[in-house]
C-alpha positions, 0 to 999 in steps of 0.5 A: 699744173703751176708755174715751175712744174715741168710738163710731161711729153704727149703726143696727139693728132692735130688738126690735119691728122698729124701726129704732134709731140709736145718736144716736136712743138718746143723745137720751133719755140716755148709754146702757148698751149690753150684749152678751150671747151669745144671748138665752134662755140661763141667762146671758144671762137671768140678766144681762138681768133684773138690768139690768131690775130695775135699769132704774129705778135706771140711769135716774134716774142719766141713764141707759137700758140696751139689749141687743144680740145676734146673735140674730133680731128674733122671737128678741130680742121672744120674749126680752123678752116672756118676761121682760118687759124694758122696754127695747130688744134690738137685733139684730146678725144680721150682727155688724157692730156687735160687730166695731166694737166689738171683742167677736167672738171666733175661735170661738163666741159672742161676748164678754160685755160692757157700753160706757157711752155719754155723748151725746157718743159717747164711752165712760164705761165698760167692763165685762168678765165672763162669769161674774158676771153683775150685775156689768154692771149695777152698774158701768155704775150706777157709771159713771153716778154718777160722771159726774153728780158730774162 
């Protein structure tokens, strides 16, 4: 998946067992969809504080940040509760979502990445890094800004 390609509605449980479409997201705002391998871990801790500290931020740029993992529901709510989050973790159990997207690795856990989604369906942005892990949220920020510039 690369900028300008347009994003193929899915539809998986999040954190609370509902039922969320990717077109039921982009209702409320682009949205700034980030993989991280496994909930809990330092890493992916660390990165998904960064972008509820930084939720506030993403929102008044027109956007909202949701996570998605491989990881169980119970996994995915014990995470949010845990570091009390404030946004949707989506589960991918099955990884049908991040072979769409093309973040599945031949071995181990998957690619750390983040896809800015206009409501249109297409990508605004892509973020790849899988040791700095600020730098999601602050360049999908920067993604954001932009498109309210035009």
């Amino acid at each position: 998946m690369d900028v300008g390609d347009i994003v193929e509605d899915f539809v998986l449980a999040d954190d609370e067992g509902v039922e969320r479409s990717l077109s039921g997201l982009l209702e409320g705002g682009p949205v700034v969809l980030f993989f991280y391998p496994a909930a809990l871990s330092p890493g992916c801790t660390m990165e998904a504080c960064h972008f509820r500290d930084m939720a506030g931020e993403l929102r008044a740029a027109g956007g909202q940040p949701v996570g998605i993992s491989g990881d169980a529901i119970e996994r995915q709510a014990e995470f949010s509760s845990k570091h009390s989050l404030g946004y949707p973790l989506l589960s991918d159990a099955d990884g049908k979502v991040r072979a769409t997207f093309g973040i599945n690795r031949s071995f181990g856990l998957p690619r750390r990445m983040t896809f800015v989604i206009d409501t249109d369906r297409r990508v605004l942005a892509v973020v790849k890094s899988e040791i700095r892990m600020s730098v999601h949220a602050d360049k999908a920020l920067a993604a954001l800004q932009q498109r309210a510039r035009g």
